[in-house]
C-alpha positions in Angstrom: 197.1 28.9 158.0 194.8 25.9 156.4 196.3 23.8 153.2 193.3 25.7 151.8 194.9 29.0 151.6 198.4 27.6 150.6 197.3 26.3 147.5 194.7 29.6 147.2 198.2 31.7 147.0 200.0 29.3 144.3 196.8 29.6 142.5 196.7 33.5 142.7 200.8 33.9 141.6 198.9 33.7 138.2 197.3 36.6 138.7 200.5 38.0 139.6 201.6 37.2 136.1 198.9 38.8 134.5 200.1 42.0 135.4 204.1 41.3 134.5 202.6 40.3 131.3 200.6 43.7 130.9 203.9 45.6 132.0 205.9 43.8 129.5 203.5 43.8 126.2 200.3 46.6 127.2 197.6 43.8 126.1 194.8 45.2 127.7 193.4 41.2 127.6 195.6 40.0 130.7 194.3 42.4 133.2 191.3 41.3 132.2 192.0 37.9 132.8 192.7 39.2 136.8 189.3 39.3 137.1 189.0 35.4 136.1 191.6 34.3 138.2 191.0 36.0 141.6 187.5 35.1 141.4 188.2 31.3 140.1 190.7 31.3 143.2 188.6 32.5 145.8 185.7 30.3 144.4 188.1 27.0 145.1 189.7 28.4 148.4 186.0 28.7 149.8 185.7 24.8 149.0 188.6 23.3 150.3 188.5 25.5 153.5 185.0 24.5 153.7 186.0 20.7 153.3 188.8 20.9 155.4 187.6 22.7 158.5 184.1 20.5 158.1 186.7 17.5 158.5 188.4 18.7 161.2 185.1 19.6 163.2 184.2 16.1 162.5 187.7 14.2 163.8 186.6 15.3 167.3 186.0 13.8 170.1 183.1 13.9 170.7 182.7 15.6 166.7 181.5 18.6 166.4 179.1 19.4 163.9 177.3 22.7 162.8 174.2 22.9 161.6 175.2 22.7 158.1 177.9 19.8 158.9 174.6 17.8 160.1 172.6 18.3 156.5 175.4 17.3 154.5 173.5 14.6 152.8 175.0 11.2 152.8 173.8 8.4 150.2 172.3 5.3 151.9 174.4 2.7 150.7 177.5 3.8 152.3 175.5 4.8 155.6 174.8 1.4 155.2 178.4 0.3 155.0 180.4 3.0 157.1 180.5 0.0 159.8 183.1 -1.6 157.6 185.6 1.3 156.4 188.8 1.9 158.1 189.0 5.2 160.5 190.9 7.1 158.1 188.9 5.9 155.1 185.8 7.0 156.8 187.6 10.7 157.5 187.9 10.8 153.8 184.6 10.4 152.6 183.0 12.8 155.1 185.4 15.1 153.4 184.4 15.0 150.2 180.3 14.2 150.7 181.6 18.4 152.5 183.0 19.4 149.6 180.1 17.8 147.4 178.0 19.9 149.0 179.5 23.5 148.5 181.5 22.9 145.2 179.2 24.7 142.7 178.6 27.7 145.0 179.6 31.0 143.9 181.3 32.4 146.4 181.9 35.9 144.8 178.4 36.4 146.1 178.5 38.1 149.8 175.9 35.2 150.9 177.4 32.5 149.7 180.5 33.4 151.7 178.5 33.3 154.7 176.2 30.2 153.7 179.5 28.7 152.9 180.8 29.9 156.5 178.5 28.4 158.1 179.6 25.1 157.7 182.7 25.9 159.5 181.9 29.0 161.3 180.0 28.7 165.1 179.5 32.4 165.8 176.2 33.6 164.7 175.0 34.5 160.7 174.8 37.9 161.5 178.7 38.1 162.9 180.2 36.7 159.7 180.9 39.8 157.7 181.2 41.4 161.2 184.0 39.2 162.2 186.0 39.7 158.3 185.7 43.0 158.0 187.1 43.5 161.5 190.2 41.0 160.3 190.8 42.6 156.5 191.1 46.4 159.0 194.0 44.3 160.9 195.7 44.6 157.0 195.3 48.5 157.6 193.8 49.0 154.1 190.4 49.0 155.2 190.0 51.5 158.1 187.8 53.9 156.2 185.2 51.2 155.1 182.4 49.2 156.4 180.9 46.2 156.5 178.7 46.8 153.4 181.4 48.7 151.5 183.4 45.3 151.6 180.2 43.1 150.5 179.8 45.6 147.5 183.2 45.7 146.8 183.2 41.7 146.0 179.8 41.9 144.5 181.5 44.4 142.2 184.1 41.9 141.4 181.9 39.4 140.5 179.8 41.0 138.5 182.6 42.3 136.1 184.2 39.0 136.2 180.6 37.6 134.8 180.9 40.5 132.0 184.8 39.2 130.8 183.8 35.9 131.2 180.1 36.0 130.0 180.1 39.4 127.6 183.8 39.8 126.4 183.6 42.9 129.2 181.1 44.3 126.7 178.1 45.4 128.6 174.6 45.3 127.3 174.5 48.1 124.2 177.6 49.1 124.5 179.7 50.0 121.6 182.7 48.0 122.7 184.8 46.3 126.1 184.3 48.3 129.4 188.2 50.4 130.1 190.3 48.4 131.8 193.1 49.9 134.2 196.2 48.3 135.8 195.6 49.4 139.2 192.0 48.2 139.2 193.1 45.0 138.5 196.0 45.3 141.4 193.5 46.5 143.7 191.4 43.3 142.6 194.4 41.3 143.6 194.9 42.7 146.7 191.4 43.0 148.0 190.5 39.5 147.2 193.8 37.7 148.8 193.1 39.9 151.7 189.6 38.8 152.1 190.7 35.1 151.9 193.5 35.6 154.4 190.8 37.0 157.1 188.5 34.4 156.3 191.6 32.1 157.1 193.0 33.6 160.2 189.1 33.8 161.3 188.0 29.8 160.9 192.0 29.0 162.6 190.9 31.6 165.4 187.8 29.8 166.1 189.1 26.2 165.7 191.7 26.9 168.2 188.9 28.4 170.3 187.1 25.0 170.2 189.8 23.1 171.2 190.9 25.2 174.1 
């Protein structure tokens, strides 16, 4: 498991809250605010995994560097004066000039999970959604769906998170907020911790793979 996902589950324990606070009081407003959470949680799990595997592809030896890894753009000044850093100094900055460059994604969009992947990822573009649907079915909740039922299923979550966040969950001419139900948002919860753990267990799998 990376540091990513660690701090992606201390993050989500909020969400966890949400719902003791709906079971406690009934306001409709904090399962709502599931939506916000799971979605602001997966959007920062998907940049520090994307940091920290880019770093560890690049403290090879030799380095190992995807596509992506190789555009990450670098200012000239410090190309200029990466002769003089220390090792571990250098390690840093390649780790954030990674993050830099996938921080404002949105990553509850199914093709920003896999531009994101690729930065990490060595198996084909086409495989990506391959490879994490096959790991969420490992969780046993997802033997009856496909590939493009668990893309939709995230668009899904992202576009209602846009309409709490953007529209008060009011959508366009509506007379007032979209229902909201308890085990929606547990389902939310659920589907997208399950999705980061595959994601997870996926980028270990083919680290390891690398090494061996």
């Amino acid at each position: 498991m990376t540091a990513a996902k660690d701090k992606f589950q201390t993050h989500m324990a909020e969400a966890h809250i949400c719902l003791n606070n709906f079971d406690e009081v009934g306001n409709d407003f904090a399962l709502r605010h599931v939506w916000i959470v799971c979605v602001s949680a997966f959007d920062l799990y998907m940049t520090e995994l994307v940091s920290e595997a880019g770093l560890r592809w690049i403290d090879r030896t030799p380095p190992i560097l995807t596509a992506n890894l190789r555009q990450v753009q670098i200012p000239l000044a410090n190309i200029l004066n990466m002769h003089e850093m220390p090792p571990a100094e250098k390690l840093l900055f390649y780790r954030d000039r990674v993050y830099a460059a996938v921080q404002f994604i949105s990553f509850y969009r199914p093709e920003k999970v896999s531009e994101a992947l690729s930065y990490v990822w060595t198996c084909p573009s086409k495989e990506k959604w391959a490879r994490i649907t096959n790991r969420m079915k490992e969780t046993g909740r997802y033997q009856d769906k496909t590939e493009r039922d668990l893309r939709a299923e995230l668009s899904l979550i992202g576009d209602r998170r846009d309409l709490i966040a953007h529209s008060v969950d009011t959508p366009p001419g509506a007379g007032g907020q979209s229902p909201v139900d308890r085990a929606d948002a547990a389902q939310v919860i659920d589907f997208v911790n399950d999705l980061a753990l595959a994601i997870d267990a996926e980028t270990e799998a083919q680290l390891t793979a690398a090494v061996a």
